[in-house]
C-alpha positions, 0 to 999 in steps of 0.5 A: 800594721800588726797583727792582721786580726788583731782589731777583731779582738778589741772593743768597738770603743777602744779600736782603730775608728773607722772611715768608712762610717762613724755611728752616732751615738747621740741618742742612746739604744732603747731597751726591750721593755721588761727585760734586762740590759743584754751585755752582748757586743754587736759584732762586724758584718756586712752585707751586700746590695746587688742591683740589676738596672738592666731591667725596669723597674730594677731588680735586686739579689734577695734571699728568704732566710730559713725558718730555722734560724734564730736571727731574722727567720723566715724574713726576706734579706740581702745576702751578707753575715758575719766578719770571719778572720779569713777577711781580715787576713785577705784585707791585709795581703791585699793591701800589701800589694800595689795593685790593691792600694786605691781606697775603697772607704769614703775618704781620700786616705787608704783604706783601713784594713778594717774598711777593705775586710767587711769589703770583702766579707759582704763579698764572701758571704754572697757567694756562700749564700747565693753562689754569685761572685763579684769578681774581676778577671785577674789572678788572685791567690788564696788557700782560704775557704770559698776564697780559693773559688775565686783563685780557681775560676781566673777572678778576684774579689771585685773590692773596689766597685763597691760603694757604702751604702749605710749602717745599722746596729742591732739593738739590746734585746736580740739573742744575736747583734751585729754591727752591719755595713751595707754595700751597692753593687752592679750585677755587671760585676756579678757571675753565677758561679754555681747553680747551688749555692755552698751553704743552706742559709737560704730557702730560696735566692731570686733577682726581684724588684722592689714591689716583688721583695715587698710581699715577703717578710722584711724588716723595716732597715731591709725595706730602707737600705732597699728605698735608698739603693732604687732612688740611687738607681733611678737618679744614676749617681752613684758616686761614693763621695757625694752619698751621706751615708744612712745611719739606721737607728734602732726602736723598740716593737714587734716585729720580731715577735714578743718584746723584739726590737724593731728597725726604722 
């Protein structure tokens, strides 16, 4: 298997494919009008759509991003961020143990170590952002940042509940791009396990539902991934093998403000 980051540090294109998804570059990414090409790699993230199907209409678990940030500030996103190494370390202890082998990717083969650590960084950045962990009761050991809360409270990272939704590339143009993989999850599997969330990323966590999230700032693949999990919802199928994932493709707007890239 080799080093457990070792893929971290390849190329999109040379790496080991992924099964969880497979980008279709048929169609290739716009550029920003009256810029230059941007030699910026997109980099791995994930992030997480909890729902809670308790309520009618359902609500989901949404955060307003400070304005302070560079990327997407003062827009309304679901929690999630970059793939940090301690993923990719935990991915590989994981899956080093029996108890841990079932596949969480989209195929009938074991999970690559790359599909269970953006699993588990959508997971991660949860917690660090809202407070809330989807975990399961079990023993879990860990020394890493915000992994060692789980190994403190009796839980483990609830890997295996949760089902790839879609995937989006941000296109040239941005300061900052990201690769980003987008996960559904039950809030069954959810705990609050702090009131205050450990970082400052939000300016405000609320569950909301669809209508509720619309009078916020969004950005079209936030407006998308949102459509295409109530339609889940609402049909009751949630079954990882039936779902095509979403490929959301890049276009070139405003949204963002002057010669930004825009998302459909």
């Amino acid at each position: 298997m080799g080093h457990p980051d070792a893929w971290l540090r390849r190329s999109a294109g040379r790496g080991r494919s992924l099964t969880l998804v497979r980008l279709d570059r048929s169609t290739p990414t716009p550029e920003p009008a009256g810029r230059a090409a941007q030699a910026v790699r997109p980099r791995d993230a994930a992030s997480l759509v909890v729902y809670d199907d308790r309520c009618n209409p359902p609500r989901f678990l949404m955060g307003l991003r400070s304005a302070r940030h560079v990327f997407m500030p003062g827009h309304l996103v679901f929690p999630g961020g970059k793939l940090e190494t301690s993923d990719a370390h935990l991915a590989a202890d994981l899956c080093r143990r029996a108890s841990f082998a079932r596949r969480t990717a989209t195929t009938s083969s074991p999970a690559p170590l790359r599909d269970i650590a953006l699993v588990l960084a959508a997971i991660r950045e949860t917690f660090e952002e809202t407070g809330v962990m989807i975990c399961e009761p079990a023993r879990f050991r860990s020394r890493a940042p915000f992994w060692r809360d789980f190994a403190q409270r009796g839980v483990r990272p609830a890997n295996r509940q949760l089902v790839p939704m879609a995937r989006a590339v941000a296109p040239e143009g941005f300061v900052r791009r990201y690769d980003t993989r987008f996960f559904l999850v039950s809030r069954g599997y959810a705990m609050q396990a702090i009131a205050t969330p450990p970082t400052d990323e939000f300016d405000m966590v609320e569950w909301m539902t669809a209508d509720e999230a619309a009078c916020f700032p969004l950005i079209e693949v936030t407006r998308a991934v949102l459509a295409q999990a109530a339609a889940w919802i609402e049909t009751g199928r949630f079954d990882r093998f039936r779902h095509p994932l979403t490929r959301l493709r890049p276009h070139v707007g405003s949204t963002f403000g002057e010669q930004a890239p825009r998302w459909t």
